[in-house]
Each structure stands twice: as C-alpha cells, then as structure tokens.
VEXGU-495689 format. One record per residue (C-alpha): x, y, z. Coordinates in pm, whole numbers, padded with zeros to 5 digits, always signed. Example, Ala and Ser with C-alpha at 12.3 -4.5 7.8 and 13.67 -1.06 7.14 Angstrom:
2
+01230-00450+00780
+01367-00106+00714
REM end
This chain:
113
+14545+09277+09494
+14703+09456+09186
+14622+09794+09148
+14267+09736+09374
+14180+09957+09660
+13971+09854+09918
+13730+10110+09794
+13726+09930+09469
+13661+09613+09604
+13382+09710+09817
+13219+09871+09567
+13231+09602+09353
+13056+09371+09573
+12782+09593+09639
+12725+09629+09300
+12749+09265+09238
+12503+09232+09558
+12238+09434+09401
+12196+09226+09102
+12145+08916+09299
+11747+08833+09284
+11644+08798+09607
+11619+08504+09788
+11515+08344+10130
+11776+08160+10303
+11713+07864+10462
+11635+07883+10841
+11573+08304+10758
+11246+08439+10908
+10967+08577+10668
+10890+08788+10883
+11177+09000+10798
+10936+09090+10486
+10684+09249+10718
+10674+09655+10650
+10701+09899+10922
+10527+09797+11230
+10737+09999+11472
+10795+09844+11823
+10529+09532+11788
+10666+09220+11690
+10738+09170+11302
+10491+08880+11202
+10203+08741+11017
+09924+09027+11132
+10129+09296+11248
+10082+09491+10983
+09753+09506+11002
+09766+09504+11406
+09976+09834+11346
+09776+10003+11122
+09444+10012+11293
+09606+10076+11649
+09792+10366+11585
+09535+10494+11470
+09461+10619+11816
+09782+10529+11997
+10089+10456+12039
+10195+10061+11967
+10411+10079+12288
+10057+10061+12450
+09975+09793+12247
+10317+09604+12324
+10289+09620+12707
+09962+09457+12756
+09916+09103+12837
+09567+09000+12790
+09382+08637+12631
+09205+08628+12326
+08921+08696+12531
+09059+08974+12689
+09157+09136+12354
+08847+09100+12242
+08659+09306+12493
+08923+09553+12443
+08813+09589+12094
+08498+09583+12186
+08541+09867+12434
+08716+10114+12201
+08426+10059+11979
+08165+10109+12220
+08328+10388+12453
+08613+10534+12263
+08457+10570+11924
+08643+10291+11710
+08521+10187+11390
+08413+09843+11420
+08646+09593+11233
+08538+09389+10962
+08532+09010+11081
+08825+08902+10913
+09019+09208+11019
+08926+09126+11371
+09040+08766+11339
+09377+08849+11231
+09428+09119+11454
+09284+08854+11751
+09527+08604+11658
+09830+08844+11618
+09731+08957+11953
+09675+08678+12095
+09981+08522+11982
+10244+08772+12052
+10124+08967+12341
+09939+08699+12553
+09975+08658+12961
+10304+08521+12913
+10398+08828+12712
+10689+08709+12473
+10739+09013+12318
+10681+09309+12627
+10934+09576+12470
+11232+09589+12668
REM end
C-alpha cells in the first residue's frame, strides 16, 4: 500500500459501492425490499398487514397470535363490528388474510422472540 491509509481505502470502496446499480443476488430474499413493518415478518403483505393494524395497535399484538385463516377472519370481522374498524376493501382483506395466515398461523413461525 504506497502512501494509502486505511481511511483511504475504505473510503474508496464505499464510494465505489455506491455507484454499483443495485442488484439481487442469487439465493437473496426480496423481502429485504419490504419498507418498515416493525416487528412482523418482512414479506409479500406485510406492508400492508402493518399499515392497517397499527392503526389501532401495536404489531407485537399482531405477532403473538396464532389463529387460521378462519380465525383471522372473524378477528377482522370483530374489530369492524365491535371496535369500530373500517371495513377493508376485498382485495385488502385477501392480502392481509394470506399474510396472516401465512406467517402467524397455529404453528406460529414467526412469534417474536
């Protein structure tokens, strides 16, 4: 290294690294492009998920229940009906279901730790 710092060098990279277009990796989750969705599990529908159930709550009320499709849906159907939700348009719900569904079933994959 002649004359090169270590400062120098890392600063070069970066700069170097923030020119580079960027591009998925093979084998790297999308779901690393998912915004902010706090503590619930970063996939397809969480954004959404988040959005309209913090609303009211916290997500770490979300993220420790384990209920069916079923089950989430008479959840949503009892915040409309008791608590004063707006309903959800159909393909809201949907997504929201599946996401649901999906990530915090019965067999609870992703219960926060």
């Amino acid at each position: 290294m002649t004359g090169m710092t270590l400062k120098t060098i890392m600063a070069a990279a970066l700069s170097a690294a923030m020119t580079l277009p960027a591009v998925a990796q093979e084998g790297e989750d999308p779901a690393s492009d998912i915004g902010d969705v706090g503590a619930l599990y970063p996939a397809e529908g969480a954004e959404l998920t988040y959005d309209i159930c913090t609303a009211c709550h916290s997500e770490m009320i979300v993220a420790q229940q384990g209920q069916t499709r079923e089950g989430w849906d008479e959840l949503l159907q009892w915040m409309v009906e008791e608590q004063g939700m707006e309903p959800l348009f159909e393909d809201e719900r949907e997504i929201v279901l599946d996401y649901l569904s999906t990530h915090y079933n019965t067999d609870r994959p992703h219960f926060p730790q």
